[in-house]
N, C-alpha and C positions, 0 to 999 in steps of 0.2 A: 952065774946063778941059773937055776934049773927053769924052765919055761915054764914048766909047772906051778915052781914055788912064786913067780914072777904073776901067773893068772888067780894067786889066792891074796897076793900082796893088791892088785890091781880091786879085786872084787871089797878087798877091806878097805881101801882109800874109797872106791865109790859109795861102799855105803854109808860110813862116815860121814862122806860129804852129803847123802840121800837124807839124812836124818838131822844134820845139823841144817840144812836148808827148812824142812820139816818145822823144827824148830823154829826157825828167825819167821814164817812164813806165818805160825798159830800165833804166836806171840804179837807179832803188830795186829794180825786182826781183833784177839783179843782185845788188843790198847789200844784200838781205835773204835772196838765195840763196846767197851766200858765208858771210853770218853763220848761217845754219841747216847749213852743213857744216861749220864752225867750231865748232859746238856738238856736231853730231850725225855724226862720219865715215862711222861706217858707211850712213847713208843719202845720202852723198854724190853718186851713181847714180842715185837716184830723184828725189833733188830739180833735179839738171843736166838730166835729162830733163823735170821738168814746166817748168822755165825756158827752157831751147828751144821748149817748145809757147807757152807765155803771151808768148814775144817774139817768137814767131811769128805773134800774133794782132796784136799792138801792130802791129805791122810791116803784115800786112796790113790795117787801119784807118786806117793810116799811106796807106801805099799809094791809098785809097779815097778817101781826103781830096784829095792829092793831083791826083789824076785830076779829080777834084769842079771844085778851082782851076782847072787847064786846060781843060778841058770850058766851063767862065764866064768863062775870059779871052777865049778866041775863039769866043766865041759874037755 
């Protein structure tokens, strides 16, 4: 197989895995930030806002990863 076609094979398993991490990562925070307004209403406020920042991080991580893959696919 071509070295080439090997570094676009390599950069699609990474991002696959960049994204499906992405995923499993928003997801519990999500389900642990529904179950803590669930318990707690009144801080319902404070917790949507620190879950907006932390899947904001995820995201750009996400993001970084990403770039990573492409950057080594056509390199």
């Amino acid at each position: 197989m071509d070295p080439k076609a090997l570094g676009y094979l390599a950069a699609g398993i990474g991002a696959g895995i960049t994204v499906i991490g992405a995923g499993i990562g928003i997801g519990k925070l999500a389900a642990a930030a529904m179950e803590a307004s669930g318990r707690q209403p009144e801080a319902a406020g404070q917790v949507r806002t620190s879950m907006i920042i932390a899947a904001a991080l995820i995201e750009g991580a996400t993001f970084f990863g990403l770039a990573i893959c492409i950057i080594l696919a056509f390199k």
